[in-house]
N, C-alpha and C positions, 0 to 999 in steps of 0.2 A: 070893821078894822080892828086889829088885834092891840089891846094894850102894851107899849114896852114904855118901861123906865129909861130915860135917856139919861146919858152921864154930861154933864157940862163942859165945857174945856174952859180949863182956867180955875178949876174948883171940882167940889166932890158931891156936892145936894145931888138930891135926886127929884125929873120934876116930877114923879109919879110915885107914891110910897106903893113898895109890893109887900104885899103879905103871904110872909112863906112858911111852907107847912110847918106845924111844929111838930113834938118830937112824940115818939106812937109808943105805944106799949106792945106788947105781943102782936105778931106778924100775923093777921088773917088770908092775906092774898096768897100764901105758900111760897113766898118769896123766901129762897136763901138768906140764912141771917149772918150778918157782918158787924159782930162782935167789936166793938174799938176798932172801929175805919178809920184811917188807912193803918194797917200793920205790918203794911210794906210800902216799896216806892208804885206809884200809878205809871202802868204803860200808857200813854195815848196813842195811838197808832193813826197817822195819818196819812189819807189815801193818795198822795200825791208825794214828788223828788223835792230832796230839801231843797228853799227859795222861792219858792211859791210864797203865795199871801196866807196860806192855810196854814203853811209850814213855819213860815216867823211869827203870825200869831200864836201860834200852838207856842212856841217858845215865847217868848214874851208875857203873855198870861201866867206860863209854867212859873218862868223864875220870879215874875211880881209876886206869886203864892208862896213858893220857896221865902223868898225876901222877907216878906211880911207874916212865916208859919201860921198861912192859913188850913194849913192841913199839916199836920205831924209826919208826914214823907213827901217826898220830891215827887213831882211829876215827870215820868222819862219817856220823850219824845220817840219814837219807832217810825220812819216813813216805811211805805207799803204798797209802793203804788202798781198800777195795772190791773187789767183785768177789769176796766170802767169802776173799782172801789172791793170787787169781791176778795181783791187779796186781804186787803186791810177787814173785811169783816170774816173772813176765814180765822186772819186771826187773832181777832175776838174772837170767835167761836171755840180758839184754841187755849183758853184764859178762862177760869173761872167768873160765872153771873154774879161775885160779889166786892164789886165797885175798884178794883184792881186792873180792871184790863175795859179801857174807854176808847173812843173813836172822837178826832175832831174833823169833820167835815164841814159839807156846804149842801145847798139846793142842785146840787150837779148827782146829789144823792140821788133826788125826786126821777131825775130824769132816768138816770139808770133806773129806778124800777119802772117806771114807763114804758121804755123802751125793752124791758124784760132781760137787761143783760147781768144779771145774776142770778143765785136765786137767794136774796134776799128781800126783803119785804119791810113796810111801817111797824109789824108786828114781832120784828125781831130786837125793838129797840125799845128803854126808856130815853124821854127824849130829858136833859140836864139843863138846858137854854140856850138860849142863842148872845153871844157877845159880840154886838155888832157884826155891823157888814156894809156891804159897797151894791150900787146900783147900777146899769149902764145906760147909754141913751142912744135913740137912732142919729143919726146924719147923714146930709147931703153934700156933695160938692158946694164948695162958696159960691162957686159962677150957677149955681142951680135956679132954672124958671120956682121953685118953690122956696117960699121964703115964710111959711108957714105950716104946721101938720095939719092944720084944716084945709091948706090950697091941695097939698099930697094923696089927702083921704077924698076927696072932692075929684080928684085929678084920677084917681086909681079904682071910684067906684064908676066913674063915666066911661072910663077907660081897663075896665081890666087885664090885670097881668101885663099893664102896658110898661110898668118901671122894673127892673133887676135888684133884687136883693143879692149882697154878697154875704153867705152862711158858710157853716159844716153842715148836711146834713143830721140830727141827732143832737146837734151842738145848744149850749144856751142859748149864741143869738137866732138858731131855728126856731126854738121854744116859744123865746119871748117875742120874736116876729109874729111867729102862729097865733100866740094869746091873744097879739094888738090888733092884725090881720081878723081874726073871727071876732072879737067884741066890736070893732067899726066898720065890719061888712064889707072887706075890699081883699082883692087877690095880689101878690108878687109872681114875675117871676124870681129864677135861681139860678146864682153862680157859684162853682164850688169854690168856698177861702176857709179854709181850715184854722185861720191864727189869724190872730188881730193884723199882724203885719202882712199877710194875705189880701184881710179885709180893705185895709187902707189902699195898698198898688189897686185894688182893681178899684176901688173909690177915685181916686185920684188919677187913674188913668184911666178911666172913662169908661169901663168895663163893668160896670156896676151903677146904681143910682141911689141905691140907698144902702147903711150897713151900719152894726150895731157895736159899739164899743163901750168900754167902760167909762165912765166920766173920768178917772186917773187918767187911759188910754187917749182919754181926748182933752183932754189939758194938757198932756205932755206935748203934744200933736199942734192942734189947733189951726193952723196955717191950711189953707185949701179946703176946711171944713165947715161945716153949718149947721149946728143941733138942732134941732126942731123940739124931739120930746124927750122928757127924762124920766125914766121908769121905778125914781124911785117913792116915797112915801111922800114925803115935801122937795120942795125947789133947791136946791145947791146953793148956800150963798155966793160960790164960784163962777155958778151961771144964773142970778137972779131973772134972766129974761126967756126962760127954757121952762116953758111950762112942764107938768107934770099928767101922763094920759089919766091920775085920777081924778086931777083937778078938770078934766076935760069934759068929763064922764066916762071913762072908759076902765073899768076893774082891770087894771094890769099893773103889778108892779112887780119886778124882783130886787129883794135886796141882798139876794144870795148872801142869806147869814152865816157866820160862824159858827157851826152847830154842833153843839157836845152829847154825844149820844151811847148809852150804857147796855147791856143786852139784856133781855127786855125781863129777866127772872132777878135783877139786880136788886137788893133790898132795900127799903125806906131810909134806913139811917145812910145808906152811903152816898145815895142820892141827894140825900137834903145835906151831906156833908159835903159835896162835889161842886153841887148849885150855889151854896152859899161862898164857898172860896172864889167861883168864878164870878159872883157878883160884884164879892169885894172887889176883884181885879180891875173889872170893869167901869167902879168908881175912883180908883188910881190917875192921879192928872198925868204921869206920866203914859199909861196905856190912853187915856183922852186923846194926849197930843198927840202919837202916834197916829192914829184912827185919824184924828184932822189935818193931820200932813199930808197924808197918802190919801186924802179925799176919799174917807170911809164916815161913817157914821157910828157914833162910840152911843152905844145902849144894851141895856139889859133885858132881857124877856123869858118871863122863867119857864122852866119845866113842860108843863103843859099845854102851855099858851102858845107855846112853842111846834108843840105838835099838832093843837088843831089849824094853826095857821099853815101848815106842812101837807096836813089831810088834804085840807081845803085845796091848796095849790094841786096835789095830786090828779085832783080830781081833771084840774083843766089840764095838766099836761099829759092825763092818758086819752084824751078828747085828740089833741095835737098827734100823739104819737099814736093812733087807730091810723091817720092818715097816711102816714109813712110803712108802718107793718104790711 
C-alpha cells in the first residue's frame, strides 16, 4: 500500500510527515535547468471541458497558491480536452520541459495508455503528486436477491456471466469491474451505459444487475440502490457499512487521484518548487472542506510514490485491456 499524507478536515496536521527532496546542486540527470522557477505564470492544461471535478480542482488548488504566494506566478488553467487526453499532452509537448507548462489529470490517464489511444506513455512525464481524489463503488438494485458482495461472488462463480453489468466499454467502470471480476474469479455479462445516468436507467429499470458509480453519484442518488463494495482505500464514513474489496481480500482500489504531471525532462528545482505549493494546498481547511463535501478524500502523496502507485496499476489495467484489443 502506498503511503499518502492525509489532510484533516477541520485543521492542517498532517497524519503522515513526508520528507521531501531537498534542494540539488548541479543537474546530473541532463535535465533542463529552471533558473528562479516560476519566471512566468504556469499553464495547467487540463484534459477535460470546464466543470468537471478535474477542472474545479485544477482551480481551486490554483488560486489557494495564488492566495497564499506559494509560488511567485499564477497558475493559468487551459482545458484541452479530446482525443482520450492526447490534445492536452500535445500541448505540453508544445511548452518548454522546464516546470512552465504542467498537466492536471487523473487515472483515466492510465487507461488511455492501456488501451493505446495516444502515443503517450509513463515516460513522458514527471509525476508532481497526487492531491486527493474520489473512489466509486459497485451497486445493486434495493429489491436485489443479494444483499452482500460475498452472496454476488458466490452467486456469479456458481453461475457464470449469469448477472449484467452496466459499463462503457474502455470506460473506468469497465476497468474497475475487470480488476474486481479477475482478483475474485468470477465473470459478468455487458450492457452498453456510457454515463453514469445511463448506468442508473438500466440499473433501475431492470436491464442491468449490477453497475459502478461514484460514491458522490450514489449519495446524491441513493433511492432504488444497494452498495455492496467500495473501491476505495478505507470505508466512507457516509457509508460505514460498505465494506471495502481490500478489506475483503481482494487488491482492487481506484481512487482516481488528482494528478499533477510535468514532462518528463523538467528539472529538480521546478519540480520540488511545484510539489511543495501543491502540498501546502492540500493542507488548506478550505481545500479540506471542499474535498469532504463533495465526498472526496483530501491527502497528499508526493512525486514518486505517486508514480509507482500509477506503474503498479498500469500493470493490471493493460492485463484488462489485452482483453478487449
Amino acid at each position: 500500500m502506498m503511503r499518502r499524507i492525509k489532510m484533516l478536515a477541520g485543521g492542517v496536521s498532517l497524519a503522515v510527515a513526508a520528507t521531501l527532496i531537498g534542494s540539488v546542486g548541479p543537474n546530473p540527470t541532463g535535465h533542463a535547468q529552471a533558473e528562479g522557477f516560476p519566471s512566468e505564470p504556469i499553464r495547467v492544461i487540463v484534459p477535460f471541458k470546464p466543470g468537471g471535478r478535474t477542472d474545479v480542482v485544477a482551480r481551486l488548488i490554483a488560486e489557494k497558491i495564488k492566495e497564499n504566494d506559494w509560488l511567485s506566478q499564477p497558475m493559468v488553467i487551459v482545458n484541452a480536452d479530446g482525443g482520450a487526453g492526447a490534445n492536452a499532452v500535445q500541448q505540453m509537448r508544445r511548452g518548454k520541459a522546464d516546470g512552465h507548462t504542467i498537466i492536471h489529470w487523473h487515472h483515466q490517464a492510465l487507461i488511455a495508455m492501456a488501451m493505446k489511444l495516444g502515443d503517450f506513455g509513463l515516460d513522458d512525464f514527471r509525476s508532481l503528486g497526487f492531491t486527493g481524489g474520489g473512489s466509486p463503488l459497485w451497486a445493486v438494485r434495493s429489491d436485489s436477491e443479494f444483499e452482500t458482495i460475498e452472496q454476488l461472488i458466490d452467486h456469479l462463480k456458481a453461475e457464470p456471466r449469469s448477472l449484467i453489468e452496466a459499463l462503457g466499454i474502455g470506460s473506468i467502470p469497465h476497468f474497475v469491474g475487470g480488476m474486481f471480476a479477475d482478483a475474485a474469479g468470477f465473470e459478468t455479462r455487458y450492457v452498453t451505459a456510457n454515463s453514469a445516468a445511463d448506468r442508473l436507467r438500466m440499473l433501475l429499470g431492470g436491464n442491468a444487475d449490477i453497475a459502478l458509480f461514484a460514491a458522490s453519484e450514489y449519495l446524491a442518488q441513493k433511492e432504488g440502490l444497494r452498495p455492496l463494495v467500495y473501491f476505495g482505500l478505507n470505508r466512507l464514513p457516509e457509508m460505514p457499512d460498505v465494506p471495502t474489496a481490500l478489506e475483503l481480500g481482494y487488491d482492487v482500489t481506484w481512487a482516481n487521484p488528482n494528478w499533477w504531471l510535468a514532462p518528463a525532462d523538467t528539472p529538480d528545482e521546478a519540480v520540488e518548487a511545484l510539489s511543495a505549493a501543491l502540498e501546502k494546498a492540500m493542507a488548506d481547511p478550505e481545500i479540506v472542506e471542499y474535498f469532504t463535501n463533495n465526498t472526496l478524500e483530501a491527502y497528499w502523496t508526493p512525486g514518486d510514490e505517486a508514480m509507482a502507485e500509477s506503474e503498479k496499476l498500469l500493470e493490471k489495467l493493460n492485463k484488462i485491456a489485452a482483453t478487449i484489443q
